[in-house]
KEPA-412807 format. One line per 8 residues: number of its first residue (from 1); their letters; for each residue x, y, z of N, C-alpha, C. Coordinates in steps of 0.001 Angstrom, whole numbers. Example, Ala and Ser with C-alpha at 12.3 -4.5 7.8 and 13.67 -1.06 7.14 Angstrom:
KEPA-412807
1> AS> 13190/-5690/7800/12300/-4500/7800/13200/-3300/7800 | 12850/-2250/7080/13670/-1060/7140/12900/30/7870
END
This chain:
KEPA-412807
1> XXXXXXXX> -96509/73201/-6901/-95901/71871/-6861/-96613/70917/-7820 | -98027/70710/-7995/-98461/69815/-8367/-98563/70411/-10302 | -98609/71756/-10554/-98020/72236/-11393/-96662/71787/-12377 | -95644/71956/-11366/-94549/71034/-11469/-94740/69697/-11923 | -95226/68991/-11275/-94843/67836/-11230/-95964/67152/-12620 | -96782/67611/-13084/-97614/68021/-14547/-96711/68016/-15190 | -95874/69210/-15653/-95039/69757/-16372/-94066/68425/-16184 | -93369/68311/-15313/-92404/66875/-15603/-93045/65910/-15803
9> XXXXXXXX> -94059/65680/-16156/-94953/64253/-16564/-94964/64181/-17712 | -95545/65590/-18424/-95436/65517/-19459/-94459/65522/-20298 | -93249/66131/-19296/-91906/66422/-20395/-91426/64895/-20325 | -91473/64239/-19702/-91056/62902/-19921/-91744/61803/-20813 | -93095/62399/-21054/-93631/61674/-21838/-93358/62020/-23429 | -93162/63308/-23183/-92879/63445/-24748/-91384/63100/-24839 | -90374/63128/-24159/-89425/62537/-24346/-89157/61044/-24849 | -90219/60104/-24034/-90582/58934/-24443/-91082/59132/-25889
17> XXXXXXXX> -92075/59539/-26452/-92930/59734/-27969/-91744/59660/-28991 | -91022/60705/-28686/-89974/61184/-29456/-88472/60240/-29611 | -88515/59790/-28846/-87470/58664/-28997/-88106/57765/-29282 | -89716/56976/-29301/-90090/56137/-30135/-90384/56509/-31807 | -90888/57561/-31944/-90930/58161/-33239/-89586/57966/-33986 | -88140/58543/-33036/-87020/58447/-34311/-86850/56912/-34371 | -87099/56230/-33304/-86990/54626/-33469/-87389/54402/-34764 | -88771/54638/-34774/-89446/54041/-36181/-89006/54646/-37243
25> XXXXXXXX> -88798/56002/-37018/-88436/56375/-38424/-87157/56130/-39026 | -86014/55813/-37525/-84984/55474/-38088/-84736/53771/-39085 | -86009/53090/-38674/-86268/51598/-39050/-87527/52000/-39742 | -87920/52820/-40391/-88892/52469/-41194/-88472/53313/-42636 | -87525/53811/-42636/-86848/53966/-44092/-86240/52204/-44597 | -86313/51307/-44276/-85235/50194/-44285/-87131/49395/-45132 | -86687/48623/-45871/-87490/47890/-46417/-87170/46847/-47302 | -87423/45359/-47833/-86509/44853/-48231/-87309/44812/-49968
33> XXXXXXXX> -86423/45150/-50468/-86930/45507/-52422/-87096/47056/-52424 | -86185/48000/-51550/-86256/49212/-51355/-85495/49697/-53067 | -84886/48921/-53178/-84646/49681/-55062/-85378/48994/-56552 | -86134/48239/-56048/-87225/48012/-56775/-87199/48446/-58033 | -87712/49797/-57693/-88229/50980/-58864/-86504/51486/-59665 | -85598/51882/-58588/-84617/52647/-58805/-83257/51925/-59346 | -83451/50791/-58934/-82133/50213/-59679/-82404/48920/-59641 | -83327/47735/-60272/-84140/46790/-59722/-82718/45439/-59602
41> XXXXXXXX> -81627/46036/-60254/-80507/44825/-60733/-79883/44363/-59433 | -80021/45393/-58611/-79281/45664/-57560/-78659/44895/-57008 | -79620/44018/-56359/-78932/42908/-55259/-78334/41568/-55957 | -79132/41535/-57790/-78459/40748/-58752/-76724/40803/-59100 | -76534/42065/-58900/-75220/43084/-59442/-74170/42398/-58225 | -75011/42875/-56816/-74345/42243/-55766/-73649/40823/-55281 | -74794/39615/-55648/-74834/38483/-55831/-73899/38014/-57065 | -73544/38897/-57864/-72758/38294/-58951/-71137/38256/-58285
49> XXXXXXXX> -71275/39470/-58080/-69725/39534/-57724/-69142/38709/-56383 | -69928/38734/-55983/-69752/37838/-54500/-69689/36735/-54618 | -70864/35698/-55622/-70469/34224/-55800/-69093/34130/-56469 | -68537/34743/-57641/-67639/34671/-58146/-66117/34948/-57337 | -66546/35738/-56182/-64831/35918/-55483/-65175/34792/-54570 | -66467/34100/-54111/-66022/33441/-52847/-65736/32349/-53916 | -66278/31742/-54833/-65706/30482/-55723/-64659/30266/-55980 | -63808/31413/-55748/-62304/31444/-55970/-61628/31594/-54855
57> XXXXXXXX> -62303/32740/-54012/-61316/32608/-52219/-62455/32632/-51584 | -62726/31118/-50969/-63586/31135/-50006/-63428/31979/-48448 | -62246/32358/-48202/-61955/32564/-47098/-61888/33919/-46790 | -62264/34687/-48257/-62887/36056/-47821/-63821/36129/-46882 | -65066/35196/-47244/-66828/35198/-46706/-66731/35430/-45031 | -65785/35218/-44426/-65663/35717/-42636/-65104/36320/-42973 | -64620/37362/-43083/-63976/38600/-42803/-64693/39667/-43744 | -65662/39378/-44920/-66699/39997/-45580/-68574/40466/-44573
65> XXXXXXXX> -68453/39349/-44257/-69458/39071/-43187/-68891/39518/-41802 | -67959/39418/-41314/-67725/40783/-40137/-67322/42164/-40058 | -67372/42579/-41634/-67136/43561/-42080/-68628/44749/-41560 | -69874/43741/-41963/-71165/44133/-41698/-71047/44578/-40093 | -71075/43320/-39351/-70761/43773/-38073/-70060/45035/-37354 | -69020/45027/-37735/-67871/45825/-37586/-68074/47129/-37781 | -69313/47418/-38932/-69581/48242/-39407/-71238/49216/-38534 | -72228/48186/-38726/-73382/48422/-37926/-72398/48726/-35795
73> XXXXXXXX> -71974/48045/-35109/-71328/48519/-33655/-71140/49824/-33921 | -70305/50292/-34770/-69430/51786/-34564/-70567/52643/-35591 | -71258/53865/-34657/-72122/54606/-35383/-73471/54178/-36362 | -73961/52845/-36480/-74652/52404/-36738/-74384/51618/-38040 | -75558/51114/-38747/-75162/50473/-40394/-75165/51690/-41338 | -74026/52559/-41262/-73869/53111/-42437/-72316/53859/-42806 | -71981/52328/-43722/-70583/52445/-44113/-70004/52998/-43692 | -69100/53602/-42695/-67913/54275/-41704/-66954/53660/-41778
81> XXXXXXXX> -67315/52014/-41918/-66453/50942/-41737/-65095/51382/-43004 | -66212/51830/-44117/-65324/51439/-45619/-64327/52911/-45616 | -64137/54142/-45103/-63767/55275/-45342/-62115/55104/-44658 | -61468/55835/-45872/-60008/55954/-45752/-59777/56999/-44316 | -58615/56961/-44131/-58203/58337/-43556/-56986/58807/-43726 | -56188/59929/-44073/-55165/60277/-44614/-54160/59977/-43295 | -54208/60394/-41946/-53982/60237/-41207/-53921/58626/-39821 | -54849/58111/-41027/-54737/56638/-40443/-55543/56800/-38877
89> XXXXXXXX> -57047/57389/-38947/-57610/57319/-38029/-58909/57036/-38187 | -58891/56391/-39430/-60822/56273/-39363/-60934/54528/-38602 | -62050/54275/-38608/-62620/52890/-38033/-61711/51912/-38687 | -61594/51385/-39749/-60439/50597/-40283/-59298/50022/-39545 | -58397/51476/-39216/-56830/51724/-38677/-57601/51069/-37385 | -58371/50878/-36738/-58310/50464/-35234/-58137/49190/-35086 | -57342/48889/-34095/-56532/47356/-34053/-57697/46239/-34211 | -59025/45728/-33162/-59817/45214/-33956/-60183/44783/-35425
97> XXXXXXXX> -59818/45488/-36154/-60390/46035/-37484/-59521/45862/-38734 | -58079/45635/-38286/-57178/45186/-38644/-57055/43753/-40032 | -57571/43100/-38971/-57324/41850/-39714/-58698/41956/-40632 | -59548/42610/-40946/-60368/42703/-41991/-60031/42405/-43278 | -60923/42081/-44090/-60193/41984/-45541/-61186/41906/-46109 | -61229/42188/-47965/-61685/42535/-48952/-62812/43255/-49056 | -62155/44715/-48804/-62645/45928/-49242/-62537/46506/-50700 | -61586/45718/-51128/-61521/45456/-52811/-62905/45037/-53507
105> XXXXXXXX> -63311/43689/-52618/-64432/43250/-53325/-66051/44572/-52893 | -65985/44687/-51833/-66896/46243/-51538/-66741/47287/-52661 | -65514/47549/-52952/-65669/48565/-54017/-65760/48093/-55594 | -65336/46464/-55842/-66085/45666/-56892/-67569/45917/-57330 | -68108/46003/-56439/-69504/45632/-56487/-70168/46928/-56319 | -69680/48118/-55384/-70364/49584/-55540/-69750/49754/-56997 | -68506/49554/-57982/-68459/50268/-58834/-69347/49487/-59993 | -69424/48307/-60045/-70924/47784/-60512/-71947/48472/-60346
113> XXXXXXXX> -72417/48706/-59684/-73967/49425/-59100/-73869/50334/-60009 | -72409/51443/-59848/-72319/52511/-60215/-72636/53064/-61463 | -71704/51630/-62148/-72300/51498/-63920/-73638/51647/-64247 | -74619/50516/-63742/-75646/50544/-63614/-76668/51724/-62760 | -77030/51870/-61824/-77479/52894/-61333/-76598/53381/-60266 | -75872/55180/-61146/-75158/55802/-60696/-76125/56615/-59611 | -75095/56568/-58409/-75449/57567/-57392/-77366/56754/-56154 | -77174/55924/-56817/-78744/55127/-56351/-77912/54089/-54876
121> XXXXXXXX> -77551/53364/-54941/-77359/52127/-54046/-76276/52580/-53382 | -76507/52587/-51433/-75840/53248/-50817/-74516/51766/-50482 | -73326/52474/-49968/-72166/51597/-49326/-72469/50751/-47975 | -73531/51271/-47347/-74017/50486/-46292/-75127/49559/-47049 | -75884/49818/-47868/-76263/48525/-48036/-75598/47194/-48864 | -74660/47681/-49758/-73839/46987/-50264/-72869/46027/-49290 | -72664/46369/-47877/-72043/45675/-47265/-73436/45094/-46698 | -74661/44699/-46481/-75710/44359/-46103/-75624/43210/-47011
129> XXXXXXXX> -76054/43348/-47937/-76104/42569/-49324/-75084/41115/-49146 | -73967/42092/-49628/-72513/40967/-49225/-72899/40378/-48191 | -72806/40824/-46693/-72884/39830/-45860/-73922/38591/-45566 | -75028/38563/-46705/-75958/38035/-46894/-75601/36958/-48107 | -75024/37399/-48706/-74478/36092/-49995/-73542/35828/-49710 | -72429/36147/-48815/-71604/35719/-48265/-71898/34052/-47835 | -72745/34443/-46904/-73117/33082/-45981/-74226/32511/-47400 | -74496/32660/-48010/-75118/32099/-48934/-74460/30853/-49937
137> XXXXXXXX> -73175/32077/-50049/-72197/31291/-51382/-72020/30228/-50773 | -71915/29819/-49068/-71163/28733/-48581/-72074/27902/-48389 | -73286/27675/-48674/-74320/27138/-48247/-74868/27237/-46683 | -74788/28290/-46696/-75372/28466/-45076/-76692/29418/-45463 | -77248/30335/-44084/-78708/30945/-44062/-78678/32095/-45281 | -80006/31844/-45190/-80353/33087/-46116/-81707/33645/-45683 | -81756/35480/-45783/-82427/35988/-45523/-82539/36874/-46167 | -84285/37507/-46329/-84939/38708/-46833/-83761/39919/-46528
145> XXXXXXXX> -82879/40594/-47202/-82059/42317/-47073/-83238/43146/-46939 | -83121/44057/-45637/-83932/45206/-45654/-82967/45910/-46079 | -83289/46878/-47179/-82296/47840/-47978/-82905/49531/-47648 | -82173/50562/-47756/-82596/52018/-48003/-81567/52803/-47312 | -80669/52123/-46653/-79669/52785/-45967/-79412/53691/-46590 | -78287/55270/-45838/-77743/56166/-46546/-76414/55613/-45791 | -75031/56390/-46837/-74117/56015/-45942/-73512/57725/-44717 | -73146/57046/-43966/-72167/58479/-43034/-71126/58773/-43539
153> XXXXXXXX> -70339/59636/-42859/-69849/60707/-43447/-68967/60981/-42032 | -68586/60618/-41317/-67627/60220/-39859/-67323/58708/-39926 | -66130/58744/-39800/-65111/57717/-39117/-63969/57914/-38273 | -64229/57385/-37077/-63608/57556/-36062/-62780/56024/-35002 | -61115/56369/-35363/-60652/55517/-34472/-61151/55036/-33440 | -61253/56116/-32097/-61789/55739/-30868/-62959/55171/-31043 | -64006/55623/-31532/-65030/54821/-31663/-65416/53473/-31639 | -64484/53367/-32742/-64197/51780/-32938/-63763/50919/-31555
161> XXXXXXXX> -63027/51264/-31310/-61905/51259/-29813/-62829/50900/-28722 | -64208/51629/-28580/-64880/52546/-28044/-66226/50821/-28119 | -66684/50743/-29182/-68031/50721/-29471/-67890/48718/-29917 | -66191/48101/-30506/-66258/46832/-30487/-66214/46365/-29208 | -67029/45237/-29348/-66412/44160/-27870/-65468/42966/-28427 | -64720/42755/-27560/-63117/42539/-27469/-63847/41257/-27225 | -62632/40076/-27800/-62604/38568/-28034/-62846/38093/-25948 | -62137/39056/-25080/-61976/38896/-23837/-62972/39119/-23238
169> XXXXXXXX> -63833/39673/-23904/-65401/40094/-22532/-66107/38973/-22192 | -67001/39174/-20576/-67808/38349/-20321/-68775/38563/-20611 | -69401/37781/-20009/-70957/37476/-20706/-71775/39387/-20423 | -71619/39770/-19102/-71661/40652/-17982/-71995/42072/-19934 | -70625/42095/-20122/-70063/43200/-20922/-71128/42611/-22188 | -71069/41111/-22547/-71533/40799/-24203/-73115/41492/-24084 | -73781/40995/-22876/-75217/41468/-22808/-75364/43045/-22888 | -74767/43847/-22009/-75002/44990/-22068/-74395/45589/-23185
177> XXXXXXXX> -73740/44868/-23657/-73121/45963/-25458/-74100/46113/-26073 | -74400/44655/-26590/-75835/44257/-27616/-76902/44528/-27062 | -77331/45339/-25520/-78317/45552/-25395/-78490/47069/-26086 | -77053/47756/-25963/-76988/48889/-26127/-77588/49460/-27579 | -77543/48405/-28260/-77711/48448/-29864/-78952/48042/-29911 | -79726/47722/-28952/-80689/47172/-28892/-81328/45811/-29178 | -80248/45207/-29248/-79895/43726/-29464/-80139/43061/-28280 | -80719/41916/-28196/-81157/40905/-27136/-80252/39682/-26726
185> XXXXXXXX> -80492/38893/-25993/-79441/37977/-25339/-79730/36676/-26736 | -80638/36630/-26980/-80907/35616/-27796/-79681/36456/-29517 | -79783/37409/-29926/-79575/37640/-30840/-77630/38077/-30557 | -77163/37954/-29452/-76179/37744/-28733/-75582/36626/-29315 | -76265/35452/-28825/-75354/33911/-29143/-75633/33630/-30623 | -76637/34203/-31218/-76929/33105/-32364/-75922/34056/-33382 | -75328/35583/-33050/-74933/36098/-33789/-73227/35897/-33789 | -73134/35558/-32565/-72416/34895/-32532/-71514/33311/-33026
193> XXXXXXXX> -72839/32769/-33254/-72222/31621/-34351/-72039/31987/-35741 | -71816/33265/-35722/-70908/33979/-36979/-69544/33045/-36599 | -69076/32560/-36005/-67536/31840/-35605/-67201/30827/-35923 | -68390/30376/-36773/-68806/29197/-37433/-67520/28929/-38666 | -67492/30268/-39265/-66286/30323/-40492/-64873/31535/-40145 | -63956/31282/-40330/-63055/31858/-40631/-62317/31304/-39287 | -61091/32469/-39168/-59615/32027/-38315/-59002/33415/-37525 | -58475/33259/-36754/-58615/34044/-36037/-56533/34108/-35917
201> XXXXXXXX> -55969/35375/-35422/-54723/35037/-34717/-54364/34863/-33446 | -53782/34094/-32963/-53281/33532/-31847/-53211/34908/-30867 | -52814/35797/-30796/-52767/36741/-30024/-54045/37236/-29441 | -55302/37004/-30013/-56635/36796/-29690/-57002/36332/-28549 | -56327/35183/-28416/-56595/33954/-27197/-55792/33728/-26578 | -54841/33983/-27163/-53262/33713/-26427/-53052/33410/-24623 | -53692/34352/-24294/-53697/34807/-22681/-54483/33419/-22444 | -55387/32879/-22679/-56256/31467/-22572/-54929/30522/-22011
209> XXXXXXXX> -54118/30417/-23157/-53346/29436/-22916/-51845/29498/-22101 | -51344/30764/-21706/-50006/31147/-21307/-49823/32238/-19632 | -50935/32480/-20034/-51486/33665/-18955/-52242/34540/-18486 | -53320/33572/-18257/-55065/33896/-18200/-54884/34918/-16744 | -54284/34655/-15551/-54446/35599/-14153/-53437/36182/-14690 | -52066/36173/-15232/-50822/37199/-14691/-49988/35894/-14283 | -50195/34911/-13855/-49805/33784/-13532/-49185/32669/-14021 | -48901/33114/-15167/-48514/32230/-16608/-49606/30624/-16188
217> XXXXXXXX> -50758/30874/-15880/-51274/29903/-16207/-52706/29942/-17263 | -53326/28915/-17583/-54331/28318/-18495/-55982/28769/-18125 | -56645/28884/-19215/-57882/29177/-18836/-58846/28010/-18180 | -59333/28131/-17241/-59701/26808/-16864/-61024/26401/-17123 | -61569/27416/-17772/-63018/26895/-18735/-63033/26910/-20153 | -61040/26608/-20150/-61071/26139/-21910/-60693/24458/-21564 | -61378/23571/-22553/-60965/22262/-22276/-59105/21962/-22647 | -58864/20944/-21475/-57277/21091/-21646/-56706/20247/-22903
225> XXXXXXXX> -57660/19618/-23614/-56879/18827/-24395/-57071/19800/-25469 | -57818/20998/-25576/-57819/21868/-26718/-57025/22441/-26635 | -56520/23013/-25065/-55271/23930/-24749/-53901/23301/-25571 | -53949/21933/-25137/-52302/21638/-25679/-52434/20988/-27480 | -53844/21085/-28034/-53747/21244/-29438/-53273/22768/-29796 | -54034/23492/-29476/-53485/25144/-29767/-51960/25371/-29776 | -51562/25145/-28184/-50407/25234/-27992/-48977/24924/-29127 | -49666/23956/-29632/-48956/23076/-30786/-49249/24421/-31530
233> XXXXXXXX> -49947/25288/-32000/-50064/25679/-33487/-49445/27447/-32927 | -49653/27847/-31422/-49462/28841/-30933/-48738/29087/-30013 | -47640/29714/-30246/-46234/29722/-29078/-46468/30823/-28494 | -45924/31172/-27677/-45881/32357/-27076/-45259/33797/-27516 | -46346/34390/-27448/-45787/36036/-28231/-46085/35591/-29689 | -47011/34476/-30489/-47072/34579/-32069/-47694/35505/-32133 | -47403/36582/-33005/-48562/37665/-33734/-48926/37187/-35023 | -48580/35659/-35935/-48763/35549/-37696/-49676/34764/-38089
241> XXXXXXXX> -49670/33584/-36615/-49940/32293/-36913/-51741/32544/-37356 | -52577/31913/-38316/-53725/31778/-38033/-54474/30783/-37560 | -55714/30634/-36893/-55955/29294/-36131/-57558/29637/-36579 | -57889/27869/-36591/-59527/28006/-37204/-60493/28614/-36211 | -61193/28961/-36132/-62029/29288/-35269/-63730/27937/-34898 | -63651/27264/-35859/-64218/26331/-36014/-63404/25468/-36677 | -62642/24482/-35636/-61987/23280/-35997/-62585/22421/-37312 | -62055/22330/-38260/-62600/20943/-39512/-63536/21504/-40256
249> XXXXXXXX> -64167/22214/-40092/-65540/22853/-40224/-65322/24800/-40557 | -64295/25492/-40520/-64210/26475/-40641/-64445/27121/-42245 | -64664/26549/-43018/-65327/27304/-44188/-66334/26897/-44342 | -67233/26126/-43551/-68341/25641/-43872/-69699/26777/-42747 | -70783/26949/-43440/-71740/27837/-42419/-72400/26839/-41778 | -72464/26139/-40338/-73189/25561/-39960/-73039/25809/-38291 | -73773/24610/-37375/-73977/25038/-35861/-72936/24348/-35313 | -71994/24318/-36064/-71345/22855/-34968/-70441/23896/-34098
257> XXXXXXXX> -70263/25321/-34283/-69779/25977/-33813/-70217/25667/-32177 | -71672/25694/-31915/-72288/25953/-30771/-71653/24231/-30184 | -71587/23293/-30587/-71248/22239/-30038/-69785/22346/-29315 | -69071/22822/-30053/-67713/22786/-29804/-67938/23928/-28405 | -68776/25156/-28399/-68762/26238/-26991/-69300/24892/-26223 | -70034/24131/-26410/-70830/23234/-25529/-69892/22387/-24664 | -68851/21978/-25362/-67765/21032/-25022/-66623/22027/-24491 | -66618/23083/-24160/-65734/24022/-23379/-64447/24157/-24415
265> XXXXXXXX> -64545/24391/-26065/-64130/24426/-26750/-64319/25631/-27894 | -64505/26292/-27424/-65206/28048/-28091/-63544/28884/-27916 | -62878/29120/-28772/-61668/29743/-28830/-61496/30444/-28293 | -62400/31745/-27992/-62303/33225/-27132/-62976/33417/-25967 | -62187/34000/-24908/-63532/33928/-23626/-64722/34803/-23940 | -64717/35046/-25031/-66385/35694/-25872/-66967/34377/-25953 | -66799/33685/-26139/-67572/32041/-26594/-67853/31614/-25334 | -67320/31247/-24630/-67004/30874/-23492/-67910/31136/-22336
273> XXXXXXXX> -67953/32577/-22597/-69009/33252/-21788/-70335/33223/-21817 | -71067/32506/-23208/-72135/32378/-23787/-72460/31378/-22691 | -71700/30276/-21695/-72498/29071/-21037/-72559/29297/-19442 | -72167/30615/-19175/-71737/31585/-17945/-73453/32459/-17402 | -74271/31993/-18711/-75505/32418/-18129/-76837/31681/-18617 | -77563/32050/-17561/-78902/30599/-17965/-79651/30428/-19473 | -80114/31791/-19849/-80134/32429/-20805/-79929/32163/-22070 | -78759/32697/-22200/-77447/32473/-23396/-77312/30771/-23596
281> XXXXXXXX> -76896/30169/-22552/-76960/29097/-22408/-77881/27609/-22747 | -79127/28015/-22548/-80094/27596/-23111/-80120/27656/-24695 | -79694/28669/-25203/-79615/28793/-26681/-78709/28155/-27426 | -77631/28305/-26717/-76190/27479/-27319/-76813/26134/-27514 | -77234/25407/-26193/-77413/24428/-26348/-78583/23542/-26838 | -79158/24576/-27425/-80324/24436/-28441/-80395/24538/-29486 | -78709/25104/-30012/-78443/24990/-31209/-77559/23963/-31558 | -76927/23632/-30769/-76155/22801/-30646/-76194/20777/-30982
289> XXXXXXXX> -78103/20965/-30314/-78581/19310/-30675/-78432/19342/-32551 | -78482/17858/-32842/-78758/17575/-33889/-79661/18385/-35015 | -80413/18593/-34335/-81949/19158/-35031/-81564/20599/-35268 | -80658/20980/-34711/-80568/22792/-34522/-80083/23410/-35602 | -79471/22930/-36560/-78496/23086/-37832/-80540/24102/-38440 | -81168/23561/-38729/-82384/24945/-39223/-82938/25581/-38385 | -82701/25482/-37031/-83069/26481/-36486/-81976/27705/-36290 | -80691/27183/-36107/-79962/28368/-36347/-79865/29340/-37726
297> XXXXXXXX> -80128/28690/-38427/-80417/28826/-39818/-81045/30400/-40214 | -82195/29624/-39443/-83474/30839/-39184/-83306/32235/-38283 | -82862/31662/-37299/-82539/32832/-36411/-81966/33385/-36605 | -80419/33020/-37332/-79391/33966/-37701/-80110/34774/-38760 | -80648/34365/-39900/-81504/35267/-40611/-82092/36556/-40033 | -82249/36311/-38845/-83412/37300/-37847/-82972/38089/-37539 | -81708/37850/-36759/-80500/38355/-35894/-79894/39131/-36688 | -79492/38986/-37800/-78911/39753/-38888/-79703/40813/-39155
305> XXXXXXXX> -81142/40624/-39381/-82235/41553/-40021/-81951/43221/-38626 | -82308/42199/-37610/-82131/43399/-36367/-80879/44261/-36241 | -79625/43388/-36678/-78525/44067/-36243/-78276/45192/-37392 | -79292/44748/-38442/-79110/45544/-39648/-80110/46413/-39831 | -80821/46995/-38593/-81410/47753/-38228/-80178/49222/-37102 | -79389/48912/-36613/-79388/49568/-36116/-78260/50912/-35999 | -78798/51895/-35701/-78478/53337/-36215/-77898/53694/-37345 | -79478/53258/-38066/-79463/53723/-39968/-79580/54979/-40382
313> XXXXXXXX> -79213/55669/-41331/-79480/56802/-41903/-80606/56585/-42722 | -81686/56961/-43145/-82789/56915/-44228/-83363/58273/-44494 | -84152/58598/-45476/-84253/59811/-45898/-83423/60402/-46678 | -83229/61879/-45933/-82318/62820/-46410/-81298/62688/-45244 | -81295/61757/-44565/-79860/61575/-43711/-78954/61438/-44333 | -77580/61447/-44186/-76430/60756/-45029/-76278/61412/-46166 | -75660/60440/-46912/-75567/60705/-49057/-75426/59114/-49107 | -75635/59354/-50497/-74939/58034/-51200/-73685/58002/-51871
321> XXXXXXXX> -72355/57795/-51227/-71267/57440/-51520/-71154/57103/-52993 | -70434/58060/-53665/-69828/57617/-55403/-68529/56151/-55384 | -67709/56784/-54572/-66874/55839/-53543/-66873/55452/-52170 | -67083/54246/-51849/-66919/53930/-50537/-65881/54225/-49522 | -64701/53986/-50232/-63688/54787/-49221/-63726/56182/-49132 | -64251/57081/-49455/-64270/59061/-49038/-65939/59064/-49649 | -65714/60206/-48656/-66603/60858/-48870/-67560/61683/-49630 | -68262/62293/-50421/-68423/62994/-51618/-67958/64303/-51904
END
């Protein structure tokens, strides 16, 4: 018995070792000036093409910047997001994923690289990059890119299906997703004032305003005078219409996002849910004062760094994608 119970001590401990070991090693290929030596233009190459499309369509930069997201949830940060499927089943085709846009400019900028250093700069970090000058071009945060990613080589519908959290979750579901990724409650809300820019479609929220129980009635921790502004822009059953996601302020990167969740004015019961716990709550509304516009600043920098940590390829994991949409 006591034999036994040795033997399971130890097997659990090395179980522990070993799942801290791939931890690190899976985050310690990631470094930021990781092409330095190998293609030093890199993130220059990146930065070019990106100021130049958002100067012309600002309204790529949210849907460029949740591209990252979208991408790191399903199988980790390494491009899955960008891969075709003949059959219309990779991560893309999944309804979430849908309203995405400019994957044009993703393959702008890998076929740049390409010119320059062929076969060097992976598709997951290129969407790293972007989502970093993204919020840049608009005058919002900026942060150190940890770069070295490889990209994958699976894309999978369900997954997607599987691995986003839906505009509808509570707080309950937001914590335990992002814990799953290893993401914290703090890196929860502030990553969340990603909502800061872009627009969303009415079918998103819809249920908020027409038929939150089954009841054809209203959400009652959305404020009502926001309900019957929406209402105005969103009828029932619209699938076209788009709506800001940050009222007045939606191409701009700043916190006023968190003011508006503060005022029971956060579009999705994802927002909503952020003031549903002590926690979360505390943060919103700490980003939210006057003063908070650099501290969110900062954090989102942070928040980004972590989320762009997680389940990387480095090494001899992966390849490096010639094209982002297939495979090699």
């Amino acid at each position: 018995m006591a034999t036994s119970k040795l033997l399971s001590s130890l097997f659990l401990q090395l179980t522990f070792l070993l799942f801290v070991l791939n931890l690190a090693n899976a985050q310690g290929g990631l470094k930021v000036g990781f092409y330095a030596k190998s293609c030093p233009e890199a993130e220059d190459i990146v930065k070019k093409v990106i100021f130049q499309t958002i100067s012309t369509t600002p309204s790529l930069a949210a849907p460029l910047l949740r591209m990252h997201f979208h991408d790191c949830f399903v199988r980790g940060c390494e491009g899955s997001i960008l891969l075709n499927s003949s059959t219309n089943q990779a991560e893309k085709d999944a309804i979430p994923n849908l309203s995405l846009r400019g994957f044009q400019i993703i393959d702008k900028a890998k076929s740049a690289l390409e010119k320059a250093c062929p076969g060097v700069v992976s598709c997951a970090d290129v969407l790293a990059i972007t989502a970093r000058d993204v919020v840049s071009a608009i005058n919002g945060a900026h942060w150190n890119v940890e770069t070295g990613r490889r990209d994958g080589s699976v894309s999978n519908i369900t997954e997607a299906l599987m691995n986003l959290l839906p505009p509808t979750a509570n707080i309950t579901i937001l914590k335990a997703g992002f814990a799953l990724k290893g993401l914290s409650a703090k890196d929860l809300v502030v990553l969340s004032g990603g909502h800061t820019i872009g627009t969303s479609h009415c079918t998103a929220f819809s249920n908020r305003l027409y038929n939150f129980t089954g009841k054809g009635d209203t959400d009652p921790t959305l404020d009502p005078n926001y309900i019957a502004r929406l209402k105005l822009k969103c009828k029932p059953n619209d699938q076209n219409t788009l709506v800001e996601m940050d009222p007045g302020s939606f191409k701009t990167f700043d916190q006023t996002y968190f003011t508006l969740v503060t005022k029971r004015r956060g579009l999705f019961q994802s927002d909503a849910a952020l003031l549903d716990d002590s926690e979360t709550k505390a943060y919103v509304q700490s980003h939210a004062a006057a003063v908070g516009k650099s501290s969110f600043f900062k954090d989102f920098g942070v928040s980004m760094v972590n989320m762009g940590r997680i389940g990387v390829l480095t090494g001899n994991a992966g390849e490096i994608r010639k094209v982002c949409s297939k495979i090699n």
